[in-house]
N, C-alpha and C positions, 0 to 999 in steps of 0.2 A: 865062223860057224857056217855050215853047210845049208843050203836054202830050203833043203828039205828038212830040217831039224829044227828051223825057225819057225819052217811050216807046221809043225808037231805041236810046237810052243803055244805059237797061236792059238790053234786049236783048244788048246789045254786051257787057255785064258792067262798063262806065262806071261806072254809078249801081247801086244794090243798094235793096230796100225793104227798109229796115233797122228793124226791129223794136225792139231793145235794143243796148246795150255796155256790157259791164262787168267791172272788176276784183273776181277772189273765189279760192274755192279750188276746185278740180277736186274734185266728188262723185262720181264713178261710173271705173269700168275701172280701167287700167293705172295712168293720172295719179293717182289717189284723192288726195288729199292735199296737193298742189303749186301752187302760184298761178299763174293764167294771166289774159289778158284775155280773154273770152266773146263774138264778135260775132253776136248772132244775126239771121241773114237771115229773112224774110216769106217767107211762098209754098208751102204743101203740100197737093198733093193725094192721098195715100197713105191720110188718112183712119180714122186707129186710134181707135177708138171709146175706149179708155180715155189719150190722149193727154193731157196736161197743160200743153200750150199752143197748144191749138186755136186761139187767139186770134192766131195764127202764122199760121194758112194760108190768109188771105185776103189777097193781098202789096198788093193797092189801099188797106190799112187802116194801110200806113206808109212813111212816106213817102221817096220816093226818094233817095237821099243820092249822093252823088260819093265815087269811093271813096276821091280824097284826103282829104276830109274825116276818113274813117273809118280810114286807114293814120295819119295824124298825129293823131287820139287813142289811136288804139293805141298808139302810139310811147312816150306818155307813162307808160306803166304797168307795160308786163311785155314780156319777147321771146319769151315764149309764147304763144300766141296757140290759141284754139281757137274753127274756125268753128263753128256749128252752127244748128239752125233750129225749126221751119219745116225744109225740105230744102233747103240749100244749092243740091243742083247741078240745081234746077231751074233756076238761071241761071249764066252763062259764070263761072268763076270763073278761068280765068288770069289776069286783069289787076288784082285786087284780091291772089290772091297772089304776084305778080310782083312788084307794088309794095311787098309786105309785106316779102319777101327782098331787094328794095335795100337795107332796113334793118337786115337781118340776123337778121329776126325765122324762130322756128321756128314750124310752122305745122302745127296740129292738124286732123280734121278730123270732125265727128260725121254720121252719113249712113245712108240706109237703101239707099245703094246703086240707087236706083230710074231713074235717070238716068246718061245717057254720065259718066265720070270727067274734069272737068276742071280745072286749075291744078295747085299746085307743091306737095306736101305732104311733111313729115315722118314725118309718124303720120296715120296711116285706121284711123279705128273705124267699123267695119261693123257697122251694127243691122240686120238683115234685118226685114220685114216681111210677111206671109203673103200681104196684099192684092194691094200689090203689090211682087214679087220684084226681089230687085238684077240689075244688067245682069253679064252672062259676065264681063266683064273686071274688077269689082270685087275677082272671088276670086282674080286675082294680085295684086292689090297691098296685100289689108289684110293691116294689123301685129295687131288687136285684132277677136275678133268676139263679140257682147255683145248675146245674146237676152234680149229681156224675157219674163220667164213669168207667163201670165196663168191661163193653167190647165194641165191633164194634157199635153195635145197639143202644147205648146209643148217638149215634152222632143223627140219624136219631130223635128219640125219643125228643133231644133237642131241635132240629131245631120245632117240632112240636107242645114241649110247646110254644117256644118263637114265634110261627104264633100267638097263640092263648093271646098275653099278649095286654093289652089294656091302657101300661101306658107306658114310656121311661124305665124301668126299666134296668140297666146293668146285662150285659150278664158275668156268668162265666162258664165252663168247672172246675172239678176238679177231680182229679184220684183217685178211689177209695182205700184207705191207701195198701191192704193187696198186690193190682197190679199196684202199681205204677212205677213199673222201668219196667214193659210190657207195661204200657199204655200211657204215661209220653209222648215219642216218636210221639205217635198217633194224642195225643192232643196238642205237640206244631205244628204238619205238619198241623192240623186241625185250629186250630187258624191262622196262616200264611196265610193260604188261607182262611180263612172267619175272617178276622179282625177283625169284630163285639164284637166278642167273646175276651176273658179273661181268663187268668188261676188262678184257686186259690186253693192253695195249703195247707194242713192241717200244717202249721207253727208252730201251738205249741206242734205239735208231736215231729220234726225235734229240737224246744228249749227243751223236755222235761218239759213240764209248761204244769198244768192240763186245 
């Protein structure tokens, strides 16, 4: 097929540059603990300096898949299914989760919100990012909202996603990997005194499990 016609695909939400897939266990939020399939889409330009797979968000670095291919591996593994990226919804995703719920499959969804809301989801975990902010509509529909804390300000910054959420969604706090035993301290004193809140914690770092 012609590179410009994969390029159409793409666009369309046909084909996804698909990064990874993989069966493991859910490390972080609400899921902690639970086995899912992981499809991770290419393509971010949000740009978090302490990001831990930068190598995600140049989506020309992998290559464009069809999302039947990626709906019938999935199949093969779990009916859990959690997208995540790189930022998914820089590209169309109703047609990869359209295709996913023919199969009955329940569909996760990890996101900084930065992009219009598209496809069919179960659970929206909303990661805010300072850089660049989630779109209005994100904060009716996430289940799950889950700051990374990199330093002081990111307490303030929390509290001012979660004014702005329009749904019950649980609240977590999580320390970002590389300053966890500086931040760790912060965020259980901050929790303690605002209950609300949650910690969650990158788990399947701690198991070694991708």
């Amino acid at each position: 097929m012609e590179t410009k016609a994969i390029e159409e695909l793409v666009e369309q939400g046909l084909y996804l540059p698909l990064m990874e897939a993989f069966y493991t266990i859910q490390g972080e939020g609400h899921h902690t603990g639970t086995a899912a399939y992981f499809i991770r889409v290419g393509g971010c330009d949000v740009g978090c300096h302490w990001c831990d797979v930068k190598e995600s968000w140049n989506p020309k670095t992998h290559p464009p898949t069809a999302i039947e291919k990626i709906v019938k591996e999935a199949h093969q593994y779990s009916d859990t299914i959690v997208i995540t990226g790189g930022e998914p919804l820089t590209w169309d995703m109703h047609p990869l989760t359209s295709a996913l719920k023919q199969k009955g499959m329940r569909i996760h969804i990890e996101t900084s919100g930065a992009y219009p809301m598209t496809g069919v989801w179960d659970w929206i975990c909303l990661s805010p990012k300072k850089i660049k902010l989630p779109q209005p509509e994100i904060y009716k529909r996430a289940d799950e909202l889950k700051v990374v804390i990199f330093n002081k300000h990111d307490f303030k910054f929390a509290e001012q996603q979660a004014e702005k959420l329009e749904t019950n969604a649980i609240l977590y706090l999580q320390p970002e990997w590389s300053v966890r035993e500086k931040m760790m301290p912060l965020i259980v004193d901050y929790v303690m005194k605002h209950p609300k809140w949650k910690i969650s914690l990158q788990t399947h770092k701690y198991l070694r499990i991708p």
